[in-house]
DOTIRO-377595 format. One record per residue (C-alpha): residue in three letters; x, y, z. Coordinates in pm, whole numbers. Example, Ala and Ser with C-alpha at 12.3 -4.5 7.8 and 13.67 -1.06 7.14 Angstrom:
BEGIN
PT,tilum,east,north,up
PT,ALA,1230,-450,780 .
PT,SER,1367,-106,714 .
END
This chain:
BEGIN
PT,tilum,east,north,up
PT,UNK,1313,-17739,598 .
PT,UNK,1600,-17963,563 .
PT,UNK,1813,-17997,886 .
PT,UNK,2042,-18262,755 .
PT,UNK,2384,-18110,545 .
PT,UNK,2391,-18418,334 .
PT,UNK,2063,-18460,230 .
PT,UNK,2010,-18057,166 .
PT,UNK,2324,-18113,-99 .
PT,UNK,2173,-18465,-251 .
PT,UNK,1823,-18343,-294 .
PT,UNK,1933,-17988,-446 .
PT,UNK,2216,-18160,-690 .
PT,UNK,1908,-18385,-773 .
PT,UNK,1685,-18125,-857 .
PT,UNK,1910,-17908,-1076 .
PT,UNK,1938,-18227,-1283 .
PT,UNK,1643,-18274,-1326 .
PT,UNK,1541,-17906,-1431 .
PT,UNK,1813,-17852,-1680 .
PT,UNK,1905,-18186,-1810 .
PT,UNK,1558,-18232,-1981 .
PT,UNK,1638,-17890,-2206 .
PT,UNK,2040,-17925,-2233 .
PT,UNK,2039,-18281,-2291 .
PT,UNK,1768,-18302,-2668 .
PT,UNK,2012,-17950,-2751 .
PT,UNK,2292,-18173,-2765 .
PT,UNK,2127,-18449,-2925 .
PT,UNK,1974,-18309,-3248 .
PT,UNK,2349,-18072,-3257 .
PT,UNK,2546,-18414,-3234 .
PT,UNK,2307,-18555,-3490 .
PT,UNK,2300,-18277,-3750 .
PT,UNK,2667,-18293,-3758 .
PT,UNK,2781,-18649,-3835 .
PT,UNK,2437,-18721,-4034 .
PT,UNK,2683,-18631,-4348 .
PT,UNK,2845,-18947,-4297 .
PT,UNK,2541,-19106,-4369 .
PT,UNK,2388,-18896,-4653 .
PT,UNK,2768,-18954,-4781 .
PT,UNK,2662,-19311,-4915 .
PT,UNK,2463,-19203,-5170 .
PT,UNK,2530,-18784,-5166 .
PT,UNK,2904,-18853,-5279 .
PT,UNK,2776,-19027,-5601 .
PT,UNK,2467,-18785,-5728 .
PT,UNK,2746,-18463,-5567 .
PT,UNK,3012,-18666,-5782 .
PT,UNK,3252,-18608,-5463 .
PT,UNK,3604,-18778,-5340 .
PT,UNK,3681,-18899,-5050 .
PT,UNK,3880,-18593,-5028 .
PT,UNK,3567,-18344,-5071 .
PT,UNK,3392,-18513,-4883 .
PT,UNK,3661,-18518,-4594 .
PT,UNK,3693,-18122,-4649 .
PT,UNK,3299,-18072,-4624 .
PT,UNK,3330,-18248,-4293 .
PT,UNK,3580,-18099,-4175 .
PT,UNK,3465,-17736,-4301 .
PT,UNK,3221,-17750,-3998 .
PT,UNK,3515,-17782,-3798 .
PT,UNK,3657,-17478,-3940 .
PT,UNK,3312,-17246,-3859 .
PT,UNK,3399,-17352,-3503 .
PT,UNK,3722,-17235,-3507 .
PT,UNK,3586,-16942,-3669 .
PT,UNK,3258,-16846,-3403 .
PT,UNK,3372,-17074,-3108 .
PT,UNK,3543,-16786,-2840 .
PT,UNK,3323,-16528,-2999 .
PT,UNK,2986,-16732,-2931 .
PT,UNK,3085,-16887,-2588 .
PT,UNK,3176,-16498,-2511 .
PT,UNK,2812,-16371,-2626 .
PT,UNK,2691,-16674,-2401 .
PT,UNK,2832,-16555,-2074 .
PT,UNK,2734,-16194,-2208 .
PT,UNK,2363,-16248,-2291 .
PT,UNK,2270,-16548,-2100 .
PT,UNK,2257,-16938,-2190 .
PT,UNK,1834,-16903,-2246 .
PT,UNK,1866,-16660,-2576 .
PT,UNK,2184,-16764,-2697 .
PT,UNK,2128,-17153,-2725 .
PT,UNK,1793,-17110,-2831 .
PT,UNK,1940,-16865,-3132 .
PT,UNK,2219,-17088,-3209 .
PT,UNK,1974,-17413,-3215 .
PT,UNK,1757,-17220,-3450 .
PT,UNK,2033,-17110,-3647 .
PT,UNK,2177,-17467,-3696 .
PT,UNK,1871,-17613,-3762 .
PT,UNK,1820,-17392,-4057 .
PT,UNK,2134,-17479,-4187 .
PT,UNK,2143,-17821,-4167 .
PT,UNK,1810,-17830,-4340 .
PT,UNK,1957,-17630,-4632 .
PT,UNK,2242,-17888,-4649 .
PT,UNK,1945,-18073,-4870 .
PT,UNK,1936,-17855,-5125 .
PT,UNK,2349,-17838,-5227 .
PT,UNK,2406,-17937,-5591 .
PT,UNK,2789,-17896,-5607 .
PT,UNK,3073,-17960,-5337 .
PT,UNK,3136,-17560,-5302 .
PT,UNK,2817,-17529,-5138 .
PT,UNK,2851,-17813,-4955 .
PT,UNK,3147,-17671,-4799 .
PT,UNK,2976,-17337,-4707 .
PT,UNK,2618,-17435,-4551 .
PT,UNK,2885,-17709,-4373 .
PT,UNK,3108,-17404,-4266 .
PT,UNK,2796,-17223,-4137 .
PT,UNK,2712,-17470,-3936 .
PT,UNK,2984,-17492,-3790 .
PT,UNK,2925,-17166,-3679 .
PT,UNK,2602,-17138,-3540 .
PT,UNK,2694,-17528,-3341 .
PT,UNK,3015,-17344,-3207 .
PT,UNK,2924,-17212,-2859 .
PT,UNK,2691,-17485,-2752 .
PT,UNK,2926,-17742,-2621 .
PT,UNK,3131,-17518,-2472 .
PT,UNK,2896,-17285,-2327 .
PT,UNK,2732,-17611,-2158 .
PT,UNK,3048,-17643,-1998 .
PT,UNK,3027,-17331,-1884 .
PT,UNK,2625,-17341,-1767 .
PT,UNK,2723,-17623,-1567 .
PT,UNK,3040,-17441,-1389 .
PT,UNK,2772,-17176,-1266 .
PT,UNK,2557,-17494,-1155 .
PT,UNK,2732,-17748,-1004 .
PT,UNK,3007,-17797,-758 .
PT,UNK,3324,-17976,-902 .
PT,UNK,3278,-18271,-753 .
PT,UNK,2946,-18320,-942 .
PT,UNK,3066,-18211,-1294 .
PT,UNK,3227,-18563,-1387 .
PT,UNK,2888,-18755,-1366 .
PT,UNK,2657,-18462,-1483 .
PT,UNK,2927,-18433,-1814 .
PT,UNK,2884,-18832,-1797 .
PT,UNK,2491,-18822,-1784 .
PT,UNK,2518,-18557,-2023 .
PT,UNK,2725,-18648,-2319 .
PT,UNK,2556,-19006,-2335 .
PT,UNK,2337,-18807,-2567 .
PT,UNK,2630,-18832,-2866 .
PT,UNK,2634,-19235,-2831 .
PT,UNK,2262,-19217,-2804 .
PT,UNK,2216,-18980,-3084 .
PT,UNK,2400,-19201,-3291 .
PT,UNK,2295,-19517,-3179 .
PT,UNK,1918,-19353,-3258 .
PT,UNK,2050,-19186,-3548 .
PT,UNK,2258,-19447,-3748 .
PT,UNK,1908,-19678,-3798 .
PT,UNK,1689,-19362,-3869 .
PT,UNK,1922,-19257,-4163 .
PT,UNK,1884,-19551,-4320 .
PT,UNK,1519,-19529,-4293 .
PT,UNK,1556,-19208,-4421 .
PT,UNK,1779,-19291,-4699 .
PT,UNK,1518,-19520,-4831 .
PT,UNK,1251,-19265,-4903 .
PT,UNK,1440,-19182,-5194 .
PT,UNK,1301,-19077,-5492 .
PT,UNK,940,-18963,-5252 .
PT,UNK,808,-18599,-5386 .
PT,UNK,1103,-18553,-5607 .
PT,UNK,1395,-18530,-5284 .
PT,UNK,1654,-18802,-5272 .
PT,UNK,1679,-19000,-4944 .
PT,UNK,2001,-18784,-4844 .
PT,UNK,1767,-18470,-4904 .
PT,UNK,1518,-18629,-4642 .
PT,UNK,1750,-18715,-4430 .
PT,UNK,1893,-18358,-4352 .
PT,UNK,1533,-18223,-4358 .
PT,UNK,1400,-18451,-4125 .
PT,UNK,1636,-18430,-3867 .
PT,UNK,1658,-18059,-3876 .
PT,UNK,1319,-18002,-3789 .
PT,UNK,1315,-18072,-3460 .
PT,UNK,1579,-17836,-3365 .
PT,UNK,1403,-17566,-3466 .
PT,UNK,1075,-17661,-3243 .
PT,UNK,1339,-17745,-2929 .
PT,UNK,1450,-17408,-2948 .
PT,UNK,1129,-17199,-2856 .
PT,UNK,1099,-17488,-2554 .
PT,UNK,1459,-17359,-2466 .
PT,UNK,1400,-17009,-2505 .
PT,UNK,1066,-17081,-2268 .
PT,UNK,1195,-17250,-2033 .
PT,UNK,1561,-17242,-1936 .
PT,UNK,1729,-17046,-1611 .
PT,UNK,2070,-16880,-1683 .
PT,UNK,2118,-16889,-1355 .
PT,UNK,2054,-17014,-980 .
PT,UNK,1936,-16674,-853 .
PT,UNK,1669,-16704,-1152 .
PT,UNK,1578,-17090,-1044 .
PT,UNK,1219,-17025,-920 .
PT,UNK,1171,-17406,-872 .
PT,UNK,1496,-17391,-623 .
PT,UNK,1405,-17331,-229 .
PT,UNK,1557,-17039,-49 .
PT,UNK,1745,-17311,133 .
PT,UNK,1915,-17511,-164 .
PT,UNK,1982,-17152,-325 .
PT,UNK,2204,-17057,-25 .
PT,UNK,2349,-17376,-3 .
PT,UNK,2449,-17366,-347 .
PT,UNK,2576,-17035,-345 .
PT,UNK,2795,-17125,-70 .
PT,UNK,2950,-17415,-200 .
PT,UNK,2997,-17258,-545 .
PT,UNK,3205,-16941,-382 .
PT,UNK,3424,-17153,-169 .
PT,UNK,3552,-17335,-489 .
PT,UNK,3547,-17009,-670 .
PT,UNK,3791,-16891,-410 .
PT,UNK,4030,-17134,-527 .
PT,UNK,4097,-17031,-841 .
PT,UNK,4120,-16603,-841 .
PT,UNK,4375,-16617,-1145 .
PT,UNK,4099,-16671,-1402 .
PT,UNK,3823,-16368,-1259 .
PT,UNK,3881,-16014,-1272 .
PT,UNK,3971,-15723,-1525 .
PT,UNK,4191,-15859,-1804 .
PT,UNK,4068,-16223,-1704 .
PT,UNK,3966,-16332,-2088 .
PT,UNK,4312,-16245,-2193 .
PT,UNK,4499,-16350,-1898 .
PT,UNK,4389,-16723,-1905 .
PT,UNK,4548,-16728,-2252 .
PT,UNK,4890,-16734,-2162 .
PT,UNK,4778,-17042,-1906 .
PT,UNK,5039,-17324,-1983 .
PT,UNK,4739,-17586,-1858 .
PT,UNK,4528,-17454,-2095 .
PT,UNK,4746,-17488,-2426 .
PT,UNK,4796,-17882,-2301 .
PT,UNK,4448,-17930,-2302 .
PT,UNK,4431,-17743,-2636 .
PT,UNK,4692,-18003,-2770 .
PT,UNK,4518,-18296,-2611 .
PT,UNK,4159,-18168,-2727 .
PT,UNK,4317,-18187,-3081 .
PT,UNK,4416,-18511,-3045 .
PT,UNK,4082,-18642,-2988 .
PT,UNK,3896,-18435,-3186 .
PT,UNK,4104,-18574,-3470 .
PT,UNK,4114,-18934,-3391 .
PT,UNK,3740,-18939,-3243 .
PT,UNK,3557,-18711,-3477 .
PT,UNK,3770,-18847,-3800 .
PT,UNK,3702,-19219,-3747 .
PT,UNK,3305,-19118,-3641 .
PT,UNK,3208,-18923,-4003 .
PT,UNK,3371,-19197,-4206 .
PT,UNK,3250,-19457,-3985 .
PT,UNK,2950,-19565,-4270 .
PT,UNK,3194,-19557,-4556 .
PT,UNK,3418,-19785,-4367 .
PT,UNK,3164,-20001,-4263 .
PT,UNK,3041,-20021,-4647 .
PT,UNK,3355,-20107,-4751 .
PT,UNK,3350,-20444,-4566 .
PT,UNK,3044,-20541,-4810 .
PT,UNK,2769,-20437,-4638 .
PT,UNK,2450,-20246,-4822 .
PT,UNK,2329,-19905,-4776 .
PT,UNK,2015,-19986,-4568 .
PT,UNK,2237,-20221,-4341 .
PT,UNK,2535,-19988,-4275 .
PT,UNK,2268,-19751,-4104 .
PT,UNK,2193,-20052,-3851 .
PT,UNK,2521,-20182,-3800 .
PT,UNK,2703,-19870,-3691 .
PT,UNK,2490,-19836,-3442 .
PT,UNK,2677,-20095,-3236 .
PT,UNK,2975,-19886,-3175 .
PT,UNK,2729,-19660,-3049 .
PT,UNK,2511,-19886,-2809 .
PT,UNK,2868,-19994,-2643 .
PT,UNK,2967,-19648,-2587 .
PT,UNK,2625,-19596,-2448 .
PT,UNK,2664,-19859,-2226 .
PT,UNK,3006,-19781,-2112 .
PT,UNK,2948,-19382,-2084 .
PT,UNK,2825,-19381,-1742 .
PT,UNK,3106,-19587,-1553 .
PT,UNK,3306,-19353,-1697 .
PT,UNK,3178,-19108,-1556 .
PT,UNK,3124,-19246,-1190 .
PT,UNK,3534,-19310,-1243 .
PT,UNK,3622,-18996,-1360 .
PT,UNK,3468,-18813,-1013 .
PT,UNK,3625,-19122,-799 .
PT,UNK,4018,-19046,-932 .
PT,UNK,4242,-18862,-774 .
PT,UNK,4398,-18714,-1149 .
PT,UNK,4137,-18733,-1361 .
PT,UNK,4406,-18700,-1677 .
PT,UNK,4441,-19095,-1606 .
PT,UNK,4093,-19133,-1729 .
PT,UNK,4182,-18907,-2006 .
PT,UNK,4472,-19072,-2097 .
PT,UNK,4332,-19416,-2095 .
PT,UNK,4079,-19324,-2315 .
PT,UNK,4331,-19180,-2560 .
PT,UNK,4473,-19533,-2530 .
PT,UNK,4216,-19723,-2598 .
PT,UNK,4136,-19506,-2933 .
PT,UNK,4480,-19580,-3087 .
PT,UNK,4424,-19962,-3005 .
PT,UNK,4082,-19955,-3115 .
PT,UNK,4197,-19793,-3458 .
PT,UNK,4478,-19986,-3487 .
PT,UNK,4272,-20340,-3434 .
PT,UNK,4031,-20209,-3685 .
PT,UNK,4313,-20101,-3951 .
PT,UNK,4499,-20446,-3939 .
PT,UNK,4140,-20639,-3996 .
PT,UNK,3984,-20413,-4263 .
PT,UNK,3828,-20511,-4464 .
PT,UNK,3656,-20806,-4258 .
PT,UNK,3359,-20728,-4066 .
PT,UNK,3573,-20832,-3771 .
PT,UNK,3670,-20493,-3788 .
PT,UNK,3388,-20342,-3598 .
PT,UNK,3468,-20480,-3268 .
PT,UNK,3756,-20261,-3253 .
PT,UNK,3584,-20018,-3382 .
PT,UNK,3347,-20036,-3085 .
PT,UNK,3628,-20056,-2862 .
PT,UNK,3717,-19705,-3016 .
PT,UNK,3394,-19547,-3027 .
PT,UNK,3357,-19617,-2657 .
PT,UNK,3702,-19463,-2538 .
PT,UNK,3643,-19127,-2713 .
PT,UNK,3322,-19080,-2589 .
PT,UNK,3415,-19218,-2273 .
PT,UNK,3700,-18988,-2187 .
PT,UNK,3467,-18684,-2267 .
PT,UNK,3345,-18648,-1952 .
PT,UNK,3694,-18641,-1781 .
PT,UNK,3863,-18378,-1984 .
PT,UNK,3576,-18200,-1972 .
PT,UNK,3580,-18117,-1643 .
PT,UNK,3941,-18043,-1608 .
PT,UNK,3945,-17685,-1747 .
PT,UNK,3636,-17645,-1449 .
PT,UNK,3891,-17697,-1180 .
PT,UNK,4126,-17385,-1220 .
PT,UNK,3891,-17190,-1461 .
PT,UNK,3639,-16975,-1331 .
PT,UNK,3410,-16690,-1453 .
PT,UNK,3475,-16477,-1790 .
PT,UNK,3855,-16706,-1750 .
PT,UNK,3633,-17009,-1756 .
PT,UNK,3461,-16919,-2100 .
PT,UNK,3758,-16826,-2276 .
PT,UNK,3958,-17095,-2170 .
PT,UNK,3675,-17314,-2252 .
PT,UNK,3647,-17200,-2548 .
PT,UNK,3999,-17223,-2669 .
PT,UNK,4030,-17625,-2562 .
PT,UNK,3680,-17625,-2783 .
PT,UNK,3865,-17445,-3040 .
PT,UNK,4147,-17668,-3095 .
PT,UNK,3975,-17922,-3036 .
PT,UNK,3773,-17863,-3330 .
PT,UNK,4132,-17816,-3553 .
PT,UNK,4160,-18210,-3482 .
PT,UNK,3790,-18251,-3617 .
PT,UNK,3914,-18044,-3976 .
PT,UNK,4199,-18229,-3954 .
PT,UNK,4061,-18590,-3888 .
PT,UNK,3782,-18609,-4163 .
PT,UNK,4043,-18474,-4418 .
PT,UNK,4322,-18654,-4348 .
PT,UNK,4115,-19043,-4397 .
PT,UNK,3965,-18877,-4668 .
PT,UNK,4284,-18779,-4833 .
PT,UNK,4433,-19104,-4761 .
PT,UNK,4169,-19294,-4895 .
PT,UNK,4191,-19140,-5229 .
PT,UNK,4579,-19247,-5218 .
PT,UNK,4530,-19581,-5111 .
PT,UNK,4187,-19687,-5209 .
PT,UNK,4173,-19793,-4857 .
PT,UNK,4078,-19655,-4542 .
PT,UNK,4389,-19858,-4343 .
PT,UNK,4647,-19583,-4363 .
PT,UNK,4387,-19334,-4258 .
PT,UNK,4316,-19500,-3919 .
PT,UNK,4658,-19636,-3845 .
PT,UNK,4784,-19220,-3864 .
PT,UNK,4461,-19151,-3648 .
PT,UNK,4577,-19384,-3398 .
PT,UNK,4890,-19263,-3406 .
PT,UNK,4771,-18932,-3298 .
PT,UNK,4571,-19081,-3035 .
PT,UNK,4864,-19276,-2870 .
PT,UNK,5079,-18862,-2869 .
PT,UNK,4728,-18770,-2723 .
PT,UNK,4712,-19029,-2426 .
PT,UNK,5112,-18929,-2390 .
PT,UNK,5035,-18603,-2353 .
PT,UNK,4755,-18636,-2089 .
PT,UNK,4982,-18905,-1874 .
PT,UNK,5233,-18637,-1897 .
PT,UNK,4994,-18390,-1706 .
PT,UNK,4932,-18633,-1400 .
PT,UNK,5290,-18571,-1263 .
PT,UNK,5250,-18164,-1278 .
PT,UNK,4900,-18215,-1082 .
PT,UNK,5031,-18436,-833 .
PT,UNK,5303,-18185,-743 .
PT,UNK,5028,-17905,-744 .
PT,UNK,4833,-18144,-475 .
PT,UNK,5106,-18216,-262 .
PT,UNK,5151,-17812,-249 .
PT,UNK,4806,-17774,-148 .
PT,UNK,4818,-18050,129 .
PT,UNK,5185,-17942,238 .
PT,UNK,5232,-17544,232 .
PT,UNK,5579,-17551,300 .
PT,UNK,5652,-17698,-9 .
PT,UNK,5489,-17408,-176 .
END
């Protein structure tokens, strides 16, 4: 029996970690990967689909669009049936789908199995967030979403080389290598999603491998912060949260990166074909954005719990995007333009973690999911809106410059956005540390 406060809260934080990271953190991964995996099959799909840069914008960003469709409604059914049997139905869902992405033979269908899912996908990020609330203490959240969500830079860093192995087997039983590649990396979805079924907790009071000890620590902890925020729990609470002025900025912020972020990332192969490099290469040499993101994730993480307003670390990231687009537009189309690039990679995955855990510190409860799930929502607008919008550009200009110099430009109202928070919650801290100015 642990005596010792400090070491009863390190050793349980430690063991929830490890018990749920190992099943949330391959869920991400193959639902990261089965999403931008078009922008590889786009090198060769978009010639035997006969598709534009336009259609192909609009099938990425109809996946986008089944989010916006499913993504309250699924993070609802999550906090209603439990994070076990809805993730492991939506990763089985979504793997099916993405498999039957191989077998599209005009851009109509392409835009519904993309649109579907969309759908199934919607309430795992957000309902993640949400697992984690009923998990963790706040202070913890900024490094777990850190630890967590290197699985995107990782799935792509993994993913970007695989592709182009994939793409290669084309022409083997009668599939071309964009038919493999969806196949491929579908599969294992559907096998992780029996192990998730099997094996996750919903909850602490379910956590067998937790000691009476850390469970009442935790519980203690977890209703002192939950005390802090009533507005979001009780009768009405879904609805309530919606008329939240925090949460519409962190709607309009969320679209900001999701357009900027999620735009630059599908269209990251064709833009790194255009500066003359082959199929089988482009695979390999996008996965350097990737492996500095990777690399980077972490600190960002560690700096997101040490700041006072974590909407700096938001806002810097947002910063860094519009550089990092705007380097890369002014030096297309030299290969130069992939150090940029990186530099833009890094700061959208980078300030992931940060915003993440901002709706966590006034949201709680049934509030917390559809809060959650509205940030996820609009968020997701900016990923129709991204993918389209270089895509549309592209077929004006025959270029992709335009396209990321108006992503960056949404980037930069993004970071001005977030900065703008910081003033609000330093006047809400100085309340809370002098009442009379309350």
């Amino acid at each position: 029996m642990m005596t010792d406060e400090g070491a009863l809260e390190s050793h349980t934080v430690r063991t929830i970690g490890r018990r749920i990271m190992p099943l949330l953190a391959p869920a991400l991964f193959f639902a990261y990967l089965d999403r931008v995996n078009l922008g590889f099959a786009a090198l060769t799909m978009n010639r035997d689909l006969q598709l534009t840069n336009t259609q192909f914008g609009t099938a990425a960003g109809c996946f986008a669009a089944g989010y916006v469709i499913a993504g309250i409604p699924s993070t609802l059914m999550l906090h209603r049936v439990g994070a076990r049997r809805w993730i492991s139905l939506t990763m089985l869902t979504w793997g099916l789908c993405s498999a039957a992405t191989a077998f599209v033979t005009r851009p109509q269908e392409l835009f519904s199995v993309r649109l579907l899912l969309g759908m199934a996908e919607a309430g795992l990020a957000p309902g993640i967030v949400v697992y984690l609330g009923r998990w963790l203490p706040s202070e913890y959240r900024g490094r777990m979403f850190g630890a967590l969500f290197i699985i995107n830079p990782l799935s792509q860093l993994i993913g970007s080389p695989l592709s182009s192995v994939l793409l290669a087997a084309d022409g083997r039983l009668g599939l071309a290598g964009w038919q493999w590649l969806f196949i491929v990396e579908a599969l294992p979805t559907l096998v992780l999603a029996a192990v998730v079924f099997a094996a996750l907790a919903d909850q602490p009071s379910e956590a067998r491998w937790l000691s009476a000890e850390q469970a009442q620590w935790l519980n203690r902890r977890l209703a002192a912060q939950q005390l802090s925020v009533p507005a979001s729990a009780g009768p009405g609470a879904g609805w309530r949260v919606l008329a939240d002025k925090r949460v519409w900025m962190l709607a309009a912020i969320a679209t900001g990166i999701g357009t900027s972020g999620i735009g630059t990332l599908i269209f990251l192969p064709l833009i790194i074909h255009s500066m003359g490099f082959s199929v089988w290469s482009t695979g390999f040499v996008a996965a350097a954005p990737a492996a500095v993101a990777a690399a980077a994730l972490p600190l960002w993480g560690v700096w997101a719990d040490r700041v006072r307003s974590r909407e700096w670390v938001v806002a810097a990231g947002c910063g860094l995007i519009a550089c990092g687009l705007l380097g890369a537009a002014v030096l297309l189309p030299s290969a130069w333009a992939i150090a940029p690039l990186c530099l833009a990679v890094a700061a959208f995955f980078g300030c992931l973690p940060a915003f993440w855990a901002l709706p966590a510190a006034f949201l709680t409860g049934i509030g917390a999911a559809a809060g959650i799930a509205l940030i996820n929502v609009a968020g997701n607008l900016g990923q129709f809106a991204g993918p389209y919008l270089l895509g549309r550009l592209a077929d004006l200009s025959h270029t992709h410059t335009s396209g990321l110099l108006c992503l960056a430009a949404i980037a930069a109202v993004a970071a001005a956005l977030a900065a703008g928070q910081t003033q609000s919650v330093q006047q809400r801290l100085r309340r809370v540390s002098n009442p009379l100015e309350r």
